[in-house]
N, C-alpha and C positions, 0 to 999 in steps of 0.2 A: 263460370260456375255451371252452366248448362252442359260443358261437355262433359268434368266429374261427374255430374248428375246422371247424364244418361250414361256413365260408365258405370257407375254403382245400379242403375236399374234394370242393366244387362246382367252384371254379375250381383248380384246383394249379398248370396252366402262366401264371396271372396275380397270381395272390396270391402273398406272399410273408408270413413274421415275420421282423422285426428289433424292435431297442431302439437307445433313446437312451443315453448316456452321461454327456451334457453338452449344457447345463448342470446345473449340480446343483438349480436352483432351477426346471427343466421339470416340469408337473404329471405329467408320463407317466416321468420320467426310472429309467431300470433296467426298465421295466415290458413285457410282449409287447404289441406293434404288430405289425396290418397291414397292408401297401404294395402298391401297384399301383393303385391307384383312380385315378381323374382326374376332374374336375368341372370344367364347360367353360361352366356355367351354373347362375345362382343358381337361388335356389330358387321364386325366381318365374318361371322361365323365360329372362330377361334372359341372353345372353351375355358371359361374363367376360372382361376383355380378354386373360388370358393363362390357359393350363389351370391349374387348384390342383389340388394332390397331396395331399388330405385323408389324414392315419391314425388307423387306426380301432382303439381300445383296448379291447376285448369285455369287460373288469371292470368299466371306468367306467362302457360303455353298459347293461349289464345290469343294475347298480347304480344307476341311476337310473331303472330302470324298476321295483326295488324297493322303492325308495323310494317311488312313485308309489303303490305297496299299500298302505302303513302310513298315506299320507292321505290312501286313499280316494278318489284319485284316475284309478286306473288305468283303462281298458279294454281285454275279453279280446284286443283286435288291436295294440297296441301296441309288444309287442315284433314279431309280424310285419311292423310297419310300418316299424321301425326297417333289419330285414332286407332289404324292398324298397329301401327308400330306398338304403343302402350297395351294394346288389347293380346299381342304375343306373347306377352307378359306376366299374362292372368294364368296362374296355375290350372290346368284343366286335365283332363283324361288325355294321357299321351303326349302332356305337357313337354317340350323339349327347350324352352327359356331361351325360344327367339323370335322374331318377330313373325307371324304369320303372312303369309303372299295373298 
């Protein structure tokens, strides 16, 4: 929760939380999501044909970069990388819907 958190107190007038409701069968379903992202380009650069409205669930993501510990898998940049990536995301001045370097 702390990394939504300090994602939304970066951005506030673009970020938002909601939840899902339904389906009951969504892996996020009941759980804090954040909205306002747009991704306009995959991640190879490649332009999408239409913008995707990715949301991003700071339990899941954090939680699999905990996981990442226990196999010895992790490096110390990782969770920062995750933060870049989503923050490339945030509509802004000269927004081009990828991830920033």
């Amino acid at each position: 929760m702390y990394v939504g958190k300090t994602l939304v107190a970066q951005y506030p007038q673009r970020l938002s939380w909601t939840y899902t409701s339904a389906p009951q069968s969504d892996i996020f379903v009941n759980t804090p999501l954040l909205t306002g992202f747009v991704q306009t380009r995959d991640m190879r650069g490649n332009a999408l044909p239409q913008p995707f409205h990715p949301e991003f669930e700071p339990i899941h993501m954090t939680g699999v970069q905990a996981v990442k510990i226990l196999h010895g898998r992790q490096a110390n940049e990782d969770l920062y990388r995750i933060c870049l990536l989503w923050s490339g995301w945030i509509p802004g001045d000269g927004d081009r819907g990828q991830p920033r370097a």
